[in-house]
C-alpha distance (Angstrom), angle and dihedral (degrees) to the residues before:
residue distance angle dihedral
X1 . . .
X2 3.75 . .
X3 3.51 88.0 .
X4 4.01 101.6 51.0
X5 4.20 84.3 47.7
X6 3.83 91.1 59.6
X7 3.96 97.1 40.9
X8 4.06 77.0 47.6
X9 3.67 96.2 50.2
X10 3.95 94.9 43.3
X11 4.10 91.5 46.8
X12 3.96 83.8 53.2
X13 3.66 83.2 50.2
X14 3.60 100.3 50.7
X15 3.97 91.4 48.7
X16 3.89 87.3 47.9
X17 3.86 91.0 50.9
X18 3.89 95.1 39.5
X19 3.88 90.6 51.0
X20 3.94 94.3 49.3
X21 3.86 86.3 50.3
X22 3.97 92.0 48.0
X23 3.46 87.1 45.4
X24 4.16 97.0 54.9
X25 3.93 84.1 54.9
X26 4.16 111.7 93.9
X27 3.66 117.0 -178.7
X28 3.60 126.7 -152.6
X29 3.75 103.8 -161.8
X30 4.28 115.1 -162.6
X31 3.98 113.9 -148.6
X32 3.89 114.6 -177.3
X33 3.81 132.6 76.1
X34 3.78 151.9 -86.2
X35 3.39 103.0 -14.3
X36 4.19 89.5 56.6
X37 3.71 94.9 30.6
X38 3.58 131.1 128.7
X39 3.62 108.0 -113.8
X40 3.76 142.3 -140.4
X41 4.19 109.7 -100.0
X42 3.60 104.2 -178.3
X43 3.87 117.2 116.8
X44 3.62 89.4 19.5
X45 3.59 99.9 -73.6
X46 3.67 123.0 -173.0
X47 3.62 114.4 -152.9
X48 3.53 111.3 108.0
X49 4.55 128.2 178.7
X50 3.54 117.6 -137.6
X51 3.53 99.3 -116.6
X52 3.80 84.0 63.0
X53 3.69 91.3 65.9
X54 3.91 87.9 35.7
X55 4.37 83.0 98.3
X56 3.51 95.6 70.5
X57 3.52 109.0 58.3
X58 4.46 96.6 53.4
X59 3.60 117.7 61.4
X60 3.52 119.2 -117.9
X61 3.85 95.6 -76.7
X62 3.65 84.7 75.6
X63 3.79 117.0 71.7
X64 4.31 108.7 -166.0
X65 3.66 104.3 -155.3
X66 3.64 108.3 -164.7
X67 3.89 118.2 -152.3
X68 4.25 97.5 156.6
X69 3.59 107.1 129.8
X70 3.54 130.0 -158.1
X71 3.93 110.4 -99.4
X72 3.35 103.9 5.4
X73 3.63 139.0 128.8
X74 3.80 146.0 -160.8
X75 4.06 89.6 -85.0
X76 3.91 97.4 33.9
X77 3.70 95.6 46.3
X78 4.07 85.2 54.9
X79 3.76 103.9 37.9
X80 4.28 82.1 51.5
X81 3.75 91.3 70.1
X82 4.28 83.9 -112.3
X83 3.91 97.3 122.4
X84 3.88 85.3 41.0
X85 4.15 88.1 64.6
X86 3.68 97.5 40.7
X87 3.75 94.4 56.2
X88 4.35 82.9 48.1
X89 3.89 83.1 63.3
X90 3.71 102.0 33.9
X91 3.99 113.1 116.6
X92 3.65 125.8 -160.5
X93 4.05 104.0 -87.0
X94 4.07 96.5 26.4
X95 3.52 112.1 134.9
X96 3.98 117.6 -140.0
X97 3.86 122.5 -150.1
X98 3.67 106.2 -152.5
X99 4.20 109.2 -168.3
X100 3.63 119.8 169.0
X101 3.76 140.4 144.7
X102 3.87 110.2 94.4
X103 3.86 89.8 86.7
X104 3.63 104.1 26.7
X105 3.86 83.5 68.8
X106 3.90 94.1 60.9
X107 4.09 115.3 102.4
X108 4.31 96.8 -127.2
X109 3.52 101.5 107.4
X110 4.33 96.1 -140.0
X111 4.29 78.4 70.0
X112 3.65 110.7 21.2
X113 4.15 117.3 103.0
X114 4.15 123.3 166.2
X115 3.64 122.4 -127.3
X116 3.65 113.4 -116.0
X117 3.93 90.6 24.8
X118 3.68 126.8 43.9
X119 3.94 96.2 -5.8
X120 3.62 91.0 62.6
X121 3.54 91.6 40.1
X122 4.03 88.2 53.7
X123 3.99 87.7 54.7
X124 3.91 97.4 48.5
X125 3.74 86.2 51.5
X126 3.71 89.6 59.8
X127 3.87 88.1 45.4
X128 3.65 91.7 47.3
X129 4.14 104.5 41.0
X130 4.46 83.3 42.7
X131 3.72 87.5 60.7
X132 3.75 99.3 42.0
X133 3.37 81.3 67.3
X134 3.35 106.5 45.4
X135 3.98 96.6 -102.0
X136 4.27 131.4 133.2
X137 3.84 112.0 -118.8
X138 3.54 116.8 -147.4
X139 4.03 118.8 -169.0
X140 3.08 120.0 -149.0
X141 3.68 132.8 -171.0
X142 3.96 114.2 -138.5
X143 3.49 125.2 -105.0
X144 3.99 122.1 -101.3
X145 3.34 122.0 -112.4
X146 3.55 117.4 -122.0
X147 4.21 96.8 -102.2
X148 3.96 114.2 151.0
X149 3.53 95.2 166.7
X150 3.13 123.6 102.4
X151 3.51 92.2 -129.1
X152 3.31 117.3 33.5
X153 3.87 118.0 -148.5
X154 3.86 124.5 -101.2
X155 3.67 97.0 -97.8
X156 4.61 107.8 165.8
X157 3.38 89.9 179.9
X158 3.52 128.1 30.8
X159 3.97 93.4 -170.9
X160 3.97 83.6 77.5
X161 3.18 88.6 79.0
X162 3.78 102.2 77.4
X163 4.23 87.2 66.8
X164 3.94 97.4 56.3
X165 3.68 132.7 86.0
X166 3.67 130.4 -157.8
X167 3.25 95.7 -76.1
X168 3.30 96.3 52.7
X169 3.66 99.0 62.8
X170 3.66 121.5 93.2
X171 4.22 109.7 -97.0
X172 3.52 98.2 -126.5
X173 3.95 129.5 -175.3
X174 4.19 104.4 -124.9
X175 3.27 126.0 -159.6
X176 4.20 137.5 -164.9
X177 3.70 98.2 -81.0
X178 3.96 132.4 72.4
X179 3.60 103.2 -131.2
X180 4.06 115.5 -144.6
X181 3.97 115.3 -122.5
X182 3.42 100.3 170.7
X183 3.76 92.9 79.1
X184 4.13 114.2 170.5
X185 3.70 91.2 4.3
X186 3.84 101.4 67.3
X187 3.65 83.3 54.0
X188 4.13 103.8 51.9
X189 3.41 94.7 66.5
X190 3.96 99.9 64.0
X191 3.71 82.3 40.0
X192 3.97 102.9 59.0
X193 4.22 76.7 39.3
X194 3.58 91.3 67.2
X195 3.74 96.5 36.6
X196 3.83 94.5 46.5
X197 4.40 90.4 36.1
X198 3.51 77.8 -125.6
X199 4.10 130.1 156.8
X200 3.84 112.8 -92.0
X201 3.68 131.6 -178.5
X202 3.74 117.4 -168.3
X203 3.95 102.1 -131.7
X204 3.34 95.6 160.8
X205 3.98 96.1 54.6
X206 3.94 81.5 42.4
X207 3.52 98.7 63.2
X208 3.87 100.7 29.7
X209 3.79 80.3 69.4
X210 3.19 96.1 44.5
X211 3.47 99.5 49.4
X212 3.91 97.6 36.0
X213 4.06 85.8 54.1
X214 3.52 93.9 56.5
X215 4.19 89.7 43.4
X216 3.49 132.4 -155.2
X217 4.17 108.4 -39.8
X218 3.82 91.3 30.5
X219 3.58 99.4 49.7
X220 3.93 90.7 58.8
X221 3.69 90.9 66.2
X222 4.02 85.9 71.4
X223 3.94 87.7 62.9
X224 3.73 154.3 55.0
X225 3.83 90.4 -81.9
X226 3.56 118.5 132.2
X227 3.75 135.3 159.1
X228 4.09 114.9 -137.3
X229 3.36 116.6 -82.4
X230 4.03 97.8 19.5
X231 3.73 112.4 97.9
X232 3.76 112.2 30.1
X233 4.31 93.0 -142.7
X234 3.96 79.3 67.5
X235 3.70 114.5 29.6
X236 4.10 96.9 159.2
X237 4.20 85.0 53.4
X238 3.41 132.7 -131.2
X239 3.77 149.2 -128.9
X240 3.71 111.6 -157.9
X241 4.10 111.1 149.6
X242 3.93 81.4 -177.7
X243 3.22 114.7 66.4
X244 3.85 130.4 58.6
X245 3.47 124.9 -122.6
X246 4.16 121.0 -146.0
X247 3.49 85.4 -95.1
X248 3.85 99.3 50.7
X249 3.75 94.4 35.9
X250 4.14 88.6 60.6
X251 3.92 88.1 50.0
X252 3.53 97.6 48.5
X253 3.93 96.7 40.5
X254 3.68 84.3 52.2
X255 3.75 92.0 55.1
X256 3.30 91.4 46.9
X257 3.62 99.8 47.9
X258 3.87 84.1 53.4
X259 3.49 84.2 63.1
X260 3.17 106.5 50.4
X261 3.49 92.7 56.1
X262 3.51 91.3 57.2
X263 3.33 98.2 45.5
X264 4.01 90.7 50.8
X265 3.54 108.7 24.3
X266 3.90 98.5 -166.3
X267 4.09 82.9 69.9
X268 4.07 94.2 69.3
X269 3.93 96.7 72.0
X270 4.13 79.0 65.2
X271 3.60 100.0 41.4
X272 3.94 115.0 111.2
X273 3.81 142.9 167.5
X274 3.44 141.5 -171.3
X275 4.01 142.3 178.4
X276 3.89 96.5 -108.6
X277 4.07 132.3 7.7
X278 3.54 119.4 -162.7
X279 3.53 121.0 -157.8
X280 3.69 136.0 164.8
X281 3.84 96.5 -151.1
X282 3.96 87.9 57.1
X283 3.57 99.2 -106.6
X284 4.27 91.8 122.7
X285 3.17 136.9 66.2
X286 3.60 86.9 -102.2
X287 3.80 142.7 27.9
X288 3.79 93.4 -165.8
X289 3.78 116.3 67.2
X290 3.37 86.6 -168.2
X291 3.67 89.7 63.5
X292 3.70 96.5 44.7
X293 3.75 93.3 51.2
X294 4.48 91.7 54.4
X295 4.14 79.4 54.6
X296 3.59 94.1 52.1
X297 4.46 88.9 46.7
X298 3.96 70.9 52.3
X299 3.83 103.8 62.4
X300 3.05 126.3 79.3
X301 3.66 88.8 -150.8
X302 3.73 115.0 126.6
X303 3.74 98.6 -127.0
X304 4.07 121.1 15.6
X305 3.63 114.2 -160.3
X306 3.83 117.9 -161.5
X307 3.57 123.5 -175.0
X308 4.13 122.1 -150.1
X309 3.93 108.6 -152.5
X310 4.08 104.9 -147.2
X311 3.89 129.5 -53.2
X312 3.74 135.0 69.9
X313 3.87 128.4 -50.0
X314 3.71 139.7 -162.5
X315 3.79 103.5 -140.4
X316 4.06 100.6 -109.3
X317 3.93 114.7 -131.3
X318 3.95 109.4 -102.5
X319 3.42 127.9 -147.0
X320 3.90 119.5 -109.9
X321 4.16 111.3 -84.7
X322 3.59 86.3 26.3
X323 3.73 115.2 -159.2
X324 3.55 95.3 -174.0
X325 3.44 126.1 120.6
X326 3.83 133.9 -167.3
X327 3.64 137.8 -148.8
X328 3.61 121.2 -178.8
X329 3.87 118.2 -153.8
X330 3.48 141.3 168.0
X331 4.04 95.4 29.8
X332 3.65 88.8 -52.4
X333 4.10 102.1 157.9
X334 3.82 138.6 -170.8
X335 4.73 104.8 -109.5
């Protein structure tokens, strides 16, 4: 009897324990599209979403659970059954990041929402349904695309973009100015916000700065834009002003983690950073460690922190003086 009342006692235990850990785990689950997305990494590709790169700027009390889906829009990413498993997952006190636009804009009718009528109806079903169930909504307004002509060209479906080369791309004159092409639905977002006293971070006024700061050459070093010949994953080129590349999805996840935090304060006792994250899923900066460690030997910063996101690591050979310094997270051990 004893015996049963102590395997009874330490069960209760276990569930206690196992609870209180569940509990001290938020997630911040992204919905929306191509610029979030989970990506393709075979072959070495390059392009990377934001919400990939979301992981490495929240410690590991935050869990970013990234449902943004190539192509899709407010309507598509519904009528899919998509929503349907996020709310499945959703726990009391998860926030939701809700970012649509770059699809909703494009004429096939499976996709294509209108700003002030359906597209804001779209978002304030997001709000509503995360709140039913005991989520946080964050709007979001989508990123701009990197566009400084004046007139952009007629593009229906920005996904076409992955199957063209340099040469393919249209030679167009640019000037000093990023031009918006986003129109109306940059602008719905902040205005379902206000309606629905709602969360809202202003991507799109994000990135426009960050992408008119750095100007027109500097800004294409965020994206899939390559000349021939200079990154062997895409030897014919490219000219996507889309899509991220690692390096742009790390700057604009770190904007946006910025404001996040400022938008909901209680999210800056989990907000981190770090010179380097490797990752074998492609959320880092690098999937190599070995790689990431020859770039720290490179800086001449005085300390260079890399984080290792989960599995199993062979510790990499440092350089003498070694300024590097580790920090292992999710379960990430030493072999």
């Amino acid at each position: 009897m004893k015996q049963i009342r102590m395997l009874t006692f330490v069960a209760a235990l276990l569930f206690v324990l196992t609870a209180a850990t569940d509990r001290k785990t938020t997630t911040i689950f992204i919905i929306g599209d191509s610029t979030a997305a989970q990506k393709d990494l075979s072959k070495g590709k390059l392009e990377r979403g934001w919400g990939m790169a979301l992981q490495c700027y929240f410690d590991d009390n935050i869990h970013v659970d990234n449902h943004a889906v190539n192509g899709r829009s407010s309507l598509s990413f519904f009528n899919e059954g998509r929503w349907a498993k996020v709310l499945e997952k959703m726990k009391p006190g998860d926030y939701v990041v809700i970012q649509f636009g770059h699809n909703d804009e494009k004429p096939k009718a499976d996709r294509h929402t209108d700003p002030g009528s359906t597209f804001d109806y779209m978002l304030a079903r997001y709000v509503r349904e995360t709140r039913e169930h005991g989520g946080i909504p964050v709007l979001m307004s989508c990123v701009v695309r990197r566009n400084f002509a004046k007139v952009p060209p007629k593009n229906d479906d920005d996904e076409a973009l992955r199957n063209t080369t340099f040469k393919d791309a249209q030679g167009l004159v640019e000037g000093d100015s990023l031009v918006d092409t986003h129109g109306l639905y940059r602008i719905a977002p902040r205005d379902v916000a206000e309606r629905m006293n709602c969360h809202f971070v202003d991507a799109n006024k994000i990135t426009h700065e960050l992408e008119q700061g750095l100007g027109t050459e500097a800004s294409k070093k965020l994206h899939m834009w390559y000349l021939p010949n200079t990154e062997p994953t895409e030897p014919k080129g490219k000219q996507d002003n889309t899509h991220y590349n690692v390096y742009g999805a790390h700057v604009v996840a770190r904007l946006l983690a910025d404001a996040l935090c400022e938008e909901i304060p209680v999210l800056k006792k989990y907000r981190v950073d770090a010179d380097a994250t490797v990752d074998r899923l492609g959320r880092g900066d690098f999937m190599d460690l070995q790689q990431a460690v020859n770039a720290g030997a490179a800086s001449s910063k005085q300390e260079y922190v890399i984080q290792i996101l989960g599995g199993q690591w062979e510790q990499p050979k440092l350089p003498k003086k070694s300024r590097v310094r580790f920090v292992l997270r999710e379960g990430a051990t030493w072999k």
